[in-house]
C-alpha positions as a printed NumPy array, in Angstrom:
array([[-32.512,  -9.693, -14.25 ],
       [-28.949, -10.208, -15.04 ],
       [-27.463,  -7.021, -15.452],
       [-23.665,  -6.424, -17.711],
       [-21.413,  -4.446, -14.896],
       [-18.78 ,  -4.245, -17.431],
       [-20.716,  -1.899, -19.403],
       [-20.71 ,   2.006, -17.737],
       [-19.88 ,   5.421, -19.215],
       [-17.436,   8.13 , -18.127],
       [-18.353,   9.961, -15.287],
       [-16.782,  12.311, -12.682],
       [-17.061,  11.32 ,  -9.103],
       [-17.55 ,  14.137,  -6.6  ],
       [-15.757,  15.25 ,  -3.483],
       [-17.248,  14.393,  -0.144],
       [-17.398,  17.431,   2.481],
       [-17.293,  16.478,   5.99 ],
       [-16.264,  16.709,   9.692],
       [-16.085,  13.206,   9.717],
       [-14.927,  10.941,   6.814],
       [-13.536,   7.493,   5.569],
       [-12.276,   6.535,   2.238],
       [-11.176,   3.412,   1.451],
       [-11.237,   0.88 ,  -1.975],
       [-14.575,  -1.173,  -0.835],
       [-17.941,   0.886,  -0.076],
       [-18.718,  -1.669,   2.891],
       [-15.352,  -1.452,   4.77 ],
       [-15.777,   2.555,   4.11 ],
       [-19.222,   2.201,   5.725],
       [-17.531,   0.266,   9.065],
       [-15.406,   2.873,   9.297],
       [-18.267,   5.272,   9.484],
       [-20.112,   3.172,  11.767],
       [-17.28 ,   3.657,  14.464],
       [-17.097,   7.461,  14.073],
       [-20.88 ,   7.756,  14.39 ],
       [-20.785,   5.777,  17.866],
       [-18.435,   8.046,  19.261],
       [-15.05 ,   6.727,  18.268],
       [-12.325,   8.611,  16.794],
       [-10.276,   8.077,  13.523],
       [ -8.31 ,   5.425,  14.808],
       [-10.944,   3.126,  15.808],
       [-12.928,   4.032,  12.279],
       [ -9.269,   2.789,  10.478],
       [ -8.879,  -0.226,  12.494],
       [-12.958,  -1.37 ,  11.476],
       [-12.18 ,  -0.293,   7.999],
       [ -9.065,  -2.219,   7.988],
       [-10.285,  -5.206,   9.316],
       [-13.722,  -5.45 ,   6.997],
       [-11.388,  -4.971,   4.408],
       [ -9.718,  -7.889,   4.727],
       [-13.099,  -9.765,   4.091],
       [-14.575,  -7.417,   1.521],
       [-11.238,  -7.127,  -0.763],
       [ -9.216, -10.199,   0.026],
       [ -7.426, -10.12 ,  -3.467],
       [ -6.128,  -7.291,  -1.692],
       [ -5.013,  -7.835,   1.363],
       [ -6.146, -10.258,   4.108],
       [ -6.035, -11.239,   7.885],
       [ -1.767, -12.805,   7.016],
       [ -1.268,  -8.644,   5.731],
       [  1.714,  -6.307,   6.524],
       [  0.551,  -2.671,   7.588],
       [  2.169,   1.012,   7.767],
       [  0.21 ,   3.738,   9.582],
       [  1.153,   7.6  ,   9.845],
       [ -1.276,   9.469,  12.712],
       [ -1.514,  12.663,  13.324],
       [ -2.956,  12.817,  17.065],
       [ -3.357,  16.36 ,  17.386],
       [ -0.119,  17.404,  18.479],
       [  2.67 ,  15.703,  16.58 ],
       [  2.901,  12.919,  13.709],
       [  3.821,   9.422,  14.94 ],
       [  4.699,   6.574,  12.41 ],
       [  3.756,   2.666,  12.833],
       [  5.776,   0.421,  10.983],
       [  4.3  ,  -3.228,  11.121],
       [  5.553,  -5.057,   8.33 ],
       [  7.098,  -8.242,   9.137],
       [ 10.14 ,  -9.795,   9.566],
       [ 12.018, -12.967,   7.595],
       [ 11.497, -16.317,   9.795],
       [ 14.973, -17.532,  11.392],
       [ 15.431, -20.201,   8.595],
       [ 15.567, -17.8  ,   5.814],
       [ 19.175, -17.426,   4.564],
       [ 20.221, -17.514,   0.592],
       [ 21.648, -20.819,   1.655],
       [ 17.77 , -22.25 ,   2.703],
       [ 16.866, -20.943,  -0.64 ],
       [ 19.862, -22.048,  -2.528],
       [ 19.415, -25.789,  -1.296],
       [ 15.478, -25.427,  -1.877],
       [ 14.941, -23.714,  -5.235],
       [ 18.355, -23.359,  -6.734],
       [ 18.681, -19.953,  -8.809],
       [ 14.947, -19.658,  -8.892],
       [ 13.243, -18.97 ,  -5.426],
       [  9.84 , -18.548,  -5.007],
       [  7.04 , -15.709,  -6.377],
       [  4.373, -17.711,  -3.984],
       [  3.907, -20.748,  -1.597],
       [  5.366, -20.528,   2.223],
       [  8.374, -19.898,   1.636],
       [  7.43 , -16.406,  -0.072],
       [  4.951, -15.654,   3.488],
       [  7.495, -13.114,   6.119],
       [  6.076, -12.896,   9.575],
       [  2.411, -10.931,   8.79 ],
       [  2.291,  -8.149,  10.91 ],
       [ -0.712,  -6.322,  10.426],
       [ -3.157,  -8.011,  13.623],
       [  0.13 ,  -6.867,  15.322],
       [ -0.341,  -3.464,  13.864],
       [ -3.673,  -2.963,  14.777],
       [ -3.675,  -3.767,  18.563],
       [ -0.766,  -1.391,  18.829],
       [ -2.489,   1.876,  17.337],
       [ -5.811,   0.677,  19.223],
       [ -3.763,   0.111,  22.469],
       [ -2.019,   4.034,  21.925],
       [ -5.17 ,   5.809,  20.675],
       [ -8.44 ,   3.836,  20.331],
       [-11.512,   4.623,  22.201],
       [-13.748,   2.136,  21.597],
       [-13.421,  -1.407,  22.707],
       [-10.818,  -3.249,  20.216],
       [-13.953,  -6.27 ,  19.868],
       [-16.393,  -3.107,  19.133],
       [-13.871,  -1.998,  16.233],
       [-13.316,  -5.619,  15.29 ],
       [-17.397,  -6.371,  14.883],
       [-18.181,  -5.205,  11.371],
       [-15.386,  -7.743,   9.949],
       [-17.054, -10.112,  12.133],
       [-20.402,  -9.764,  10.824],
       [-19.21 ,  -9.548,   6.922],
       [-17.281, -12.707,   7.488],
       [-20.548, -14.233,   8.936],
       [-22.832, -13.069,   6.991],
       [-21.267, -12.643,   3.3  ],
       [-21.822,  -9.949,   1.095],
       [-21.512,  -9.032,  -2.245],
       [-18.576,  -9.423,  -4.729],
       [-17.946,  -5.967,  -6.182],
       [-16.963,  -5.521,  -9.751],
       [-13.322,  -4.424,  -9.359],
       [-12.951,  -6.915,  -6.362],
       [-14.379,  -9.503,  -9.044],
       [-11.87 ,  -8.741, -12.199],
       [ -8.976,  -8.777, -10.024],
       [-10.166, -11.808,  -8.066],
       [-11.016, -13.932, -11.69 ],
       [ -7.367, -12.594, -12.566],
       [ -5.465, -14.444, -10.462],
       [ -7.199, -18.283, -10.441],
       [ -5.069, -19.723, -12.695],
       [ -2.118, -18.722, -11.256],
       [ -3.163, -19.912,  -7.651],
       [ -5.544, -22.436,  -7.852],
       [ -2.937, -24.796,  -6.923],
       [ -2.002, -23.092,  -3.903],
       [ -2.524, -24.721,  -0.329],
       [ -5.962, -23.782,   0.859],
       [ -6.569, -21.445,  -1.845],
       [ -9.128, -22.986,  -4.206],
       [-11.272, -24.627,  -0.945],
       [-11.651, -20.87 ,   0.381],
       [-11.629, -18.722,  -2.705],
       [-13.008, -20.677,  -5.728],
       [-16.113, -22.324,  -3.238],
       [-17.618, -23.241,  -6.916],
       [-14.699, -24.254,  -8.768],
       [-13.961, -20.617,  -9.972],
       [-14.134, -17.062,  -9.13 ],
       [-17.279, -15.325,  -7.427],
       [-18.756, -13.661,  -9.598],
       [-20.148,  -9.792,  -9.747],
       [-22.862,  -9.625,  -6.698],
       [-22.311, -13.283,  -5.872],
       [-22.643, -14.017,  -2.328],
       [-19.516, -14.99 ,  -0.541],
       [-18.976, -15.394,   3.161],
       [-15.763, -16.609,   5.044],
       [-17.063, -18.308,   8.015],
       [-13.69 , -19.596,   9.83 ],
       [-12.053, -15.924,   9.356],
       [-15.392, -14.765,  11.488],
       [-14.444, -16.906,  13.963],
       [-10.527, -16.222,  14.121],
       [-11.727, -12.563,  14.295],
       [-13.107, -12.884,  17.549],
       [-10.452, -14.852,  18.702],
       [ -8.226, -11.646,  17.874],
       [-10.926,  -9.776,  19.464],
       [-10.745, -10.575,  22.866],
       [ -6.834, -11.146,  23.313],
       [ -6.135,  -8.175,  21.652],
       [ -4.447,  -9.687,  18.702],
       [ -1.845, -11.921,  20.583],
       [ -3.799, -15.351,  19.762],
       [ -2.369, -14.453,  16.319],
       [  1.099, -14.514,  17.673],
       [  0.578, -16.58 ,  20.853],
       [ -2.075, -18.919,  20.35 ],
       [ -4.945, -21.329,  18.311],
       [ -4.292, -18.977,  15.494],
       [ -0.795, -19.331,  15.695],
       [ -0.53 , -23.064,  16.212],
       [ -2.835, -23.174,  13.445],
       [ -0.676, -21.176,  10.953],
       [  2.805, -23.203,  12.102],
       [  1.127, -26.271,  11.879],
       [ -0.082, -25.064,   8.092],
       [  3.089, -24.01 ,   6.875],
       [  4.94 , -27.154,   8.345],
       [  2.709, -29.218,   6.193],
       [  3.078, -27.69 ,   2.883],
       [  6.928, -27.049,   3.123],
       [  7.56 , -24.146,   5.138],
       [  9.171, -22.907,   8.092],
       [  7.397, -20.635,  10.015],
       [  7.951, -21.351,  13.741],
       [  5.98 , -20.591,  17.309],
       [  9.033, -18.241,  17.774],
       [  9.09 , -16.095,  14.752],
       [  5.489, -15.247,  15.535],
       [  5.653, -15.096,  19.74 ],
       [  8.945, -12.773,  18.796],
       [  7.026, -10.387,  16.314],
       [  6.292,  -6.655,  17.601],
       [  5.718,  -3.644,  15.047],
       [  7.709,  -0.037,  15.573],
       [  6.812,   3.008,  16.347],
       [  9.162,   5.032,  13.856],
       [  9.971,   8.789,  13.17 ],
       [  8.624,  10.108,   9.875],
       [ 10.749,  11.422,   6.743],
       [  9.902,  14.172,   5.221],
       [ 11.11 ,  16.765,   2.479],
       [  9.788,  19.909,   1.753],
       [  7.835,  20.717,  -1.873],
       [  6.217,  23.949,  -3.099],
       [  5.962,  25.017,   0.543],
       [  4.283,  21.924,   2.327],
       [  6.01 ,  18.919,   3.973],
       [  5.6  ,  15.842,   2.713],
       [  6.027,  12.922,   5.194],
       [  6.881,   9.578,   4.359],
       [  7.879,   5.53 ,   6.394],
       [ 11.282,   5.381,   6.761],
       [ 12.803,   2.399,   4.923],
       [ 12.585,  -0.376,   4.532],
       [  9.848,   1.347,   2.425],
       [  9.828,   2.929,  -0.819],
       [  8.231,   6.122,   0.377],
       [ 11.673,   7.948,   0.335],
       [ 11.171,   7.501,  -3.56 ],
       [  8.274,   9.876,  -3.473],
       [ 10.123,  12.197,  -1.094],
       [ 13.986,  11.882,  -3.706],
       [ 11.822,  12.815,  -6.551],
       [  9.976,  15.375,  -5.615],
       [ 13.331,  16.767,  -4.334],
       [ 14.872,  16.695,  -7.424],
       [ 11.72 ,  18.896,  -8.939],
       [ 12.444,  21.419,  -6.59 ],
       [ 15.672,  21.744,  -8.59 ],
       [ 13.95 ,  22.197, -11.912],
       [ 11.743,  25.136, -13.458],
       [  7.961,  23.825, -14.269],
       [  7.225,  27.226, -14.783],
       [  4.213,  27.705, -17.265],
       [  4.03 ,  24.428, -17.841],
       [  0.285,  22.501, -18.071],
       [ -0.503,  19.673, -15.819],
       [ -1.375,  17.775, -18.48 ],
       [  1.746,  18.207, -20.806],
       [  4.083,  15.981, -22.01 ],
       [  6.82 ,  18.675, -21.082],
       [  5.799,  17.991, -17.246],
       [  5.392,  14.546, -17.274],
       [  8.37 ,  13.421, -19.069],
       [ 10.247,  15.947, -16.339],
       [  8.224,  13.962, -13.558],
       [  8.894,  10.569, -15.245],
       [ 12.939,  11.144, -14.898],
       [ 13.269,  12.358, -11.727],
       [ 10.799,   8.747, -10.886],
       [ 13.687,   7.667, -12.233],
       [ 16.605,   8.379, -10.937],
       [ 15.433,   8.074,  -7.353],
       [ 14.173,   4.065,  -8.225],
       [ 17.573,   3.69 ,  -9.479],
       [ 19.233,   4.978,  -5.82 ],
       [ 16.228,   3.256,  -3.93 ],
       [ 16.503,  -0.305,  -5.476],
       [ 20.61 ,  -0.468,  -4.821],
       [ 20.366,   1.216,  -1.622],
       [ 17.275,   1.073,   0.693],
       [ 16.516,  -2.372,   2.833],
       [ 16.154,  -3.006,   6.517],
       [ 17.259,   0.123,   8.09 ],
       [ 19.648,  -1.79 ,  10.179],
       [ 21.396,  -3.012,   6.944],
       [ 21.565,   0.177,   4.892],
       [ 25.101,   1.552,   4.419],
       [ 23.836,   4.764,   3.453],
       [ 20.508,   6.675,   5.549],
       [ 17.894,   8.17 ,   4.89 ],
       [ 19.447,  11.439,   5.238],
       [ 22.216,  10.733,   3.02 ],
       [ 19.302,  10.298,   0.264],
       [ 17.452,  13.187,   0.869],
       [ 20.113,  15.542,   0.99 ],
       [ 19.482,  18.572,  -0.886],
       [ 22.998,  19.002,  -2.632],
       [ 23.144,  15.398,  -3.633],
       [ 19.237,  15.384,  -4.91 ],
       [ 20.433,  18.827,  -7.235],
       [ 23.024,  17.193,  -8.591],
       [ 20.52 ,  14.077,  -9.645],
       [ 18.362,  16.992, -10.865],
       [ 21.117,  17.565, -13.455],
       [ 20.657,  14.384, -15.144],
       [ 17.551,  15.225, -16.177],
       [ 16.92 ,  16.643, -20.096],
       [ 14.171,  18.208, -21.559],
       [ 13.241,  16.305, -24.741],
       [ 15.304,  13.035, -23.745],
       [ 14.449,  10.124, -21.845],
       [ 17.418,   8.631, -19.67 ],
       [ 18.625,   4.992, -18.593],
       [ 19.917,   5.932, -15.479],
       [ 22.42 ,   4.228, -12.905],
       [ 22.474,   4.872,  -8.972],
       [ 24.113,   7.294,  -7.184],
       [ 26.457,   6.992,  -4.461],
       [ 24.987,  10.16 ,  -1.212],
       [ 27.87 ,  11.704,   0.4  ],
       [ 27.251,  10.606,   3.767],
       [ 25.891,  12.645,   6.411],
       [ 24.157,  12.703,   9.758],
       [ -1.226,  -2.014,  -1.593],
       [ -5.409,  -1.517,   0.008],
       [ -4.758,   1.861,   1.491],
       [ -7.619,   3.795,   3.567],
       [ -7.729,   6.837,   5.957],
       [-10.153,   8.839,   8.339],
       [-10.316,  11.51 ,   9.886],
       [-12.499,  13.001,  12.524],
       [-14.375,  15.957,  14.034],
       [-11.466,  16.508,  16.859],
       [ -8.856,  16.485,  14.113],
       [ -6.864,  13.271,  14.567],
       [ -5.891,  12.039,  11.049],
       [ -5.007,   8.79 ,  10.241],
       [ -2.695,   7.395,   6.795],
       [ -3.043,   3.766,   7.252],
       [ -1.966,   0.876,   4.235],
       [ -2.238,  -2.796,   4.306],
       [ -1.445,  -5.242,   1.491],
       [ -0.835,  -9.442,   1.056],
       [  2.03 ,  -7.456,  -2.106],
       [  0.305,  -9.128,  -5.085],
       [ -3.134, -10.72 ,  -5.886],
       [ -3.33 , -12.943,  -2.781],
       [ -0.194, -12.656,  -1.952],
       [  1.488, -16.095,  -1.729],
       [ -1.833, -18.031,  -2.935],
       [ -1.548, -19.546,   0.433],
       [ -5.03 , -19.651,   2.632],
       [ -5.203, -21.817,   5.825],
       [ -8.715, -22.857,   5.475],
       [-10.097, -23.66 ,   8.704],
       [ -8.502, -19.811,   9.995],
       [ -9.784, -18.084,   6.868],
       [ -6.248, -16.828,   6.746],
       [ -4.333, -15.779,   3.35 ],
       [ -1.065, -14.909,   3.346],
       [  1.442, -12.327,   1.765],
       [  4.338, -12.822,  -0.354],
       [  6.561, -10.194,   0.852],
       [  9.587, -12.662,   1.312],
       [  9.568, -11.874,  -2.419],
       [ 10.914,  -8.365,  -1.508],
       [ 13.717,  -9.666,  -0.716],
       [ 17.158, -10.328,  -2.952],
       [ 19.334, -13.415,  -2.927],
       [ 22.683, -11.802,  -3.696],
       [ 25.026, -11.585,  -0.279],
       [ 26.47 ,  -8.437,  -1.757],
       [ 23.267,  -6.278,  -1.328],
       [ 21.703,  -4.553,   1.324],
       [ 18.407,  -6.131,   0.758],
       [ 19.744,  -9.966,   0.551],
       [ 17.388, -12.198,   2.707],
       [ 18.563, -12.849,   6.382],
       [ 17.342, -14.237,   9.289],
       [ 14.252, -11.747,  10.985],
       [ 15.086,  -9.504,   8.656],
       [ 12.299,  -6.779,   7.135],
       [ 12.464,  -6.998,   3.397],
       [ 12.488,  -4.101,   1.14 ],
       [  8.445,  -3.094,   1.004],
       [  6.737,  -1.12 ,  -1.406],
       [  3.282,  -0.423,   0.611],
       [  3.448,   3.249,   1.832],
       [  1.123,   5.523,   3.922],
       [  1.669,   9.643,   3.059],
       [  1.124,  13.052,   5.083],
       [  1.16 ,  15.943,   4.07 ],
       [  1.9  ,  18.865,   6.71 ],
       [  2.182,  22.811,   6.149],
       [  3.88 ,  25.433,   8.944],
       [  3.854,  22.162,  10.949],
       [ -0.426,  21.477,  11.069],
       [ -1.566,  19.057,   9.006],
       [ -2.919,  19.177,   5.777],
       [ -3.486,  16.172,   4.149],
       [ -3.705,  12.198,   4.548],
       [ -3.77 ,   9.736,   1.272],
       [ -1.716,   7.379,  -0.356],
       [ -1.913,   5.468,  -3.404],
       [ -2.064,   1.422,  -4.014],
       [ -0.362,  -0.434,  -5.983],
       [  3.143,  -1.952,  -5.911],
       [  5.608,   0.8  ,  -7.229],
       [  3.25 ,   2.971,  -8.587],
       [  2.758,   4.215,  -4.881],
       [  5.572,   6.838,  -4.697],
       [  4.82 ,   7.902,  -8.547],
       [  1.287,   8.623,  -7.677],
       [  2.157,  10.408,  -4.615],
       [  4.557,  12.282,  -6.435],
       [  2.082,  13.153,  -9.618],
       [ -1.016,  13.787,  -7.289],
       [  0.55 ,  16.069,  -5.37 ],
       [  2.18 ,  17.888,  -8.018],
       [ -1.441,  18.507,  -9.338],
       [ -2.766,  19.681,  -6.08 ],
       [  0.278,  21.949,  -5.117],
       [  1.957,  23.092,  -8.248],
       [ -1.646,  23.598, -10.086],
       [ -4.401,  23.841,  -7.745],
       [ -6.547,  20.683,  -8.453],
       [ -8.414,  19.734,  -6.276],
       [ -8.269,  15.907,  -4.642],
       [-10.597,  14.302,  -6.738],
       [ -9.732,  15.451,  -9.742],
       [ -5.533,  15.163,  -9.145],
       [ -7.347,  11.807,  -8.298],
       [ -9.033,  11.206, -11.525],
       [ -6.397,  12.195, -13.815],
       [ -5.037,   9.803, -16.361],
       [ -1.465,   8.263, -14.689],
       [  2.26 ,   7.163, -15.851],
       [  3.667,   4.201, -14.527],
       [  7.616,   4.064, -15.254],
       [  9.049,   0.211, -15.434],
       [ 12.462,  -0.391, -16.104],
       [ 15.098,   1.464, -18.418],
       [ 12.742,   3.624, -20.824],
       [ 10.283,   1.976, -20.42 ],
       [  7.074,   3.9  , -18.94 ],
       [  3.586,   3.014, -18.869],
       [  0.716,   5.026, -19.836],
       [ -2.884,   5.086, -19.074],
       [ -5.275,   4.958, -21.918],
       [ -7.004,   7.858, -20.838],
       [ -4.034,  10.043, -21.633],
       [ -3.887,  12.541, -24.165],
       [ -2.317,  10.381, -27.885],
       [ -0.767,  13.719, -28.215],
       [  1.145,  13.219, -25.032],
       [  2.062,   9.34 , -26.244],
       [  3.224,  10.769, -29.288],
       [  5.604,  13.481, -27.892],
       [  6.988,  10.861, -25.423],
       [  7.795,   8.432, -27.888],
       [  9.844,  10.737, -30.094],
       [ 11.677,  11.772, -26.562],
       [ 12.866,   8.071, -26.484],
       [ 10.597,   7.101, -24.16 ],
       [  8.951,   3.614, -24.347],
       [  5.506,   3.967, -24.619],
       [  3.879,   1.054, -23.841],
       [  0.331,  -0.516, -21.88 ],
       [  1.814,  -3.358, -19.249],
       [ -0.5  ,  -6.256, -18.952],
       [ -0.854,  -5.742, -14.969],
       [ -4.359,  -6.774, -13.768],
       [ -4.315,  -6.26 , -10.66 ],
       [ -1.901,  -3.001,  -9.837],
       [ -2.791,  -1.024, -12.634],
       [ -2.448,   2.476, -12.052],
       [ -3.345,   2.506,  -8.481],
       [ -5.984,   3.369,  -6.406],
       [ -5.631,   6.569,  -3.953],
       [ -7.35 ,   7.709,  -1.155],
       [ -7.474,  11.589,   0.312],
       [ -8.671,  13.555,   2.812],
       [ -7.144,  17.489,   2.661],
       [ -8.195,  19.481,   5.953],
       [-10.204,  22.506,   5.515],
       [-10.697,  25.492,   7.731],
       [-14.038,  23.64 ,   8.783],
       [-13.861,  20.092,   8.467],
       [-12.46 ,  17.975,   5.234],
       [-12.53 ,  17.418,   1.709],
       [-12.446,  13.813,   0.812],
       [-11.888,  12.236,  -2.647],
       [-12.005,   8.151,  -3.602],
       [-10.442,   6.242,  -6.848],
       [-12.643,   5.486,  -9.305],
       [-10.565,   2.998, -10.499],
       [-11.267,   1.007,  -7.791],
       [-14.817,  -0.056,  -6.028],
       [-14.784,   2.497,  -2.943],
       [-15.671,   5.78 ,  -1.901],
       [-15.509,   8.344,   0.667],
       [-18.553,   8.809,   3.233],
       [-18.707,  11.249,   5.981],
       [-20.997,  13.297,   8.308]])
């Protein structure tokens, strides 16, 4: 029997109630995750075997040549992990200049930054795991091995991007095995990444950085016209970073510190606290189109201002200060979209999963390859693919964000918390390029300023501002709503975006007496607990 999977009816999905939980896009990295809690291991480990499974089970998502951001709370305080990647030591607008002229590259090697996500997981396994790293590392092992089924989501997005890449190094030999896509619950198994796995295993990730891996990925990118080096790799170490946080509606929500976008999330929902929502409907055009210009205005400050920390001329602070985000707030009309320009502060002082367990450690954790694939590049005989997030990046000298030598680019993956009276409350995050910090901002605005619960903030039909007026809107949204936007001067329009989309979140809120969980439904995955 050959069954249609593209044929299905609307549905609600239900909360999961646990003491234990994962949620993540894929039901079979959520269920490694699960298997690590249920041998005695805490949230960190169950992340880390999530994480890694993922990589196999969603690789149009994210892969073993990832970036990753991690926010734990470890029952005392929360501690933030950034391990995205740095620039190799070539890259300077000159190396592009001479190589692509105005028009450097969406994909290839010279789009792949240092990945740092093996990186990140040894060092949150090396601070709070319990069980053995290899232990954590196993269910990836055994997927790679063994194969499983393409999911349907996985499958769409995967078919999406094979005309595009196909002509990648490595790409087609690992991820078109039959001269095209999988397709839905087609068997597909990646051998060689089984067996770098366990070569990550049992060094604890530095045969990545250090070793066969590493020669293998050098040797890769030398062939096919890149310049990754021994060094850049050996060099490599993620960060242990201090949260940023603003306050909304009597919570704290917590955010990366650039070079992330999460201060986005934390600008806007600043600027809200400067404007009266009072009696307005969640589902209203009135609260949207408020939401969708204060999105706004803090893209416009965060694209002209926010890069490597080390390069920013203004802080984090300066952004976030409450004076400066009220006058922002002024900007905004009722009944009118804007085309806004950044500010200047007055100075002063895309997979995305998370777990929590029985003890109460909570952990936010995001990993991406940035678009479908990321660079298209796959080094066959490691079963590594590679991000593109040398395409965060700009190539002007004048800005901030201009590529330099091991140098973090601009990143738009970003793990949230949510804390209230200092204990926490809540870890999630949304996928998807820069619909991240708009879906933090319009999930939580349905669970704090209306009461929904996760799920169904979760489920709710989604904007997606682009550029100028322009703003994107999900089908499942009201035409009344479309209507009243469009005679606000808003630019109502559907993107053609197969493999962002609206996102795909993840939450788990803490209860009195364990957790409530909710999953995406526009993505494969769920929530599972005990």
């Amino acid at each position: 029997m050959k069954f249609d999977y593209h044929v299905g009816y609307p549905t609600r999905r239900i909360p999961v109630f646990a003491r234990n939980v994962v949620a993540t896009s894929q039901p079979l990295a959520a269920t490694a995750g699960l298997r690590m809690l249920a041998a005695g291991g805490n949230a960190i480990d169950a992340v880390i075997a999530a994480a890694a499974a993922i990589t196999i089970v969603e690789p149009v998502s994210c892969g073993l040549g990832s970036d990753a951001f991690a926010i734990v709370w470890d029952g005392k305080s929360l501690q933030g992990l950034n391990a995205s990647g740095w620039s190799p030591a070539t890259w300077t607008p000159e190396y592009f200049k001479r190589k692509y002229g105005d028009n450097p590259p969406l994909r290839g090697w010279d789009s792949v930054s240092i990945p740092g996500v093996i990186a990140g997981w040894a060092a949150l396994h090396k601070r709070y795991g319990t069980l053995p790293f290899e232990q954590c590392l196993q269910p990836a092992i055994e997927l790679a091995e063994q194969g499983y089924c393409v999911t349907p989501v996985v499958q769409r997005k995967w078919a999406a991007q094979i005309e595009q890449l196909k002509g990648q190094p490595g790409f087609a030999q690992t991820f078109m095995p039959k001269g095209r896509a999988p397709e839905i619950g087609e068997h597909f198994a990646m051998p060689n990444a089984a067996l770098t796995l366990r070569r990550i295993a049992a060094s604890y990730g530095r045969d990545y950085y250090e070793g066969e891996t590493a020669a293998g990925l050098v040797k890769h990118s030398a062939a096919n016209g890149g310049s990754l080096s021994l060094e850049d790799l050996a060099l490599y170490q993620p960060q242990w970073v201090e949260t940023i946080s603003k306050n909304y509606r009597g919570h704290e929500l917590h955010e990366i510190p650039p070079n992330g976008q999460g201060i986005a999330a934390l600008m806007a929902l600043g600027m809200l606290n400067h404007v009266d929502i009072t009696g307005m409907h969640p589902d209203s055009a009135e609260l949207r189109h408020l939401q969708i210009e204060a999105m706004k205005l803090a893209f416009a400050d965060v694209y002209q201002h926010v890069a490597d920390e080390s390069a920013m001329q203004v802080s984090a602070a300066d952004l976030l200060n409450d004076g400066y985000l009220a006058e922002r707030a002024k900007l905004i009309r009722p009944g009118h979209a804007g085309d806004f320009n950044h500010g200047l502060p007055p100075k002063g002082g895309t997979i995305y999963l998370t777990a929590a367990d029985a003890n109460g450690m909570m952990v936010s954790f995001i990993q991406s390859n940035y678009m479908g694939f990321g660079s298209g590049v796959v080094v066959p005989e490691l079963g590594v693919s590679l991000q593109n997030r040398g395409r965060g990046f700009v190539f002007d000298p004048k800005h901030v964000n201009c590529v330099a030598p091991r140098k973090r680019p601009f990143h738009t993956i970003i793990p949230a918390f949510l804390m209230k009276d200092g204990a926490p409350q809540m870890s999630f995050g949304v996928m998807g390029g820069n619909m991240q910090p708009q879906g933090h901002l319009q999930t939580l605005s349905r669970m704090l300023d209306f009461g929904q619960n996760p799920q169904a903030a979760c489920d709710a039909p989604r904007w997606k501002v682009n550029t100028g007026r322009s703003v994107d809107i999900e089908d499942t949204m009201e035409p009344a709503v479309f209507d009243q936007l469009r005679q606000w001067g808003h630019v109502v329009e559907h993107i053609d975006d197969p493999y962002m989309d609206f996102g795909s979140g993840q939450f788990i809120w803490k209860l009195d007496h364990g957790y409530v969980a909710a999953s995406d439904a526009r993505r494969d995955g769920c929530a599972v607990g005990f």
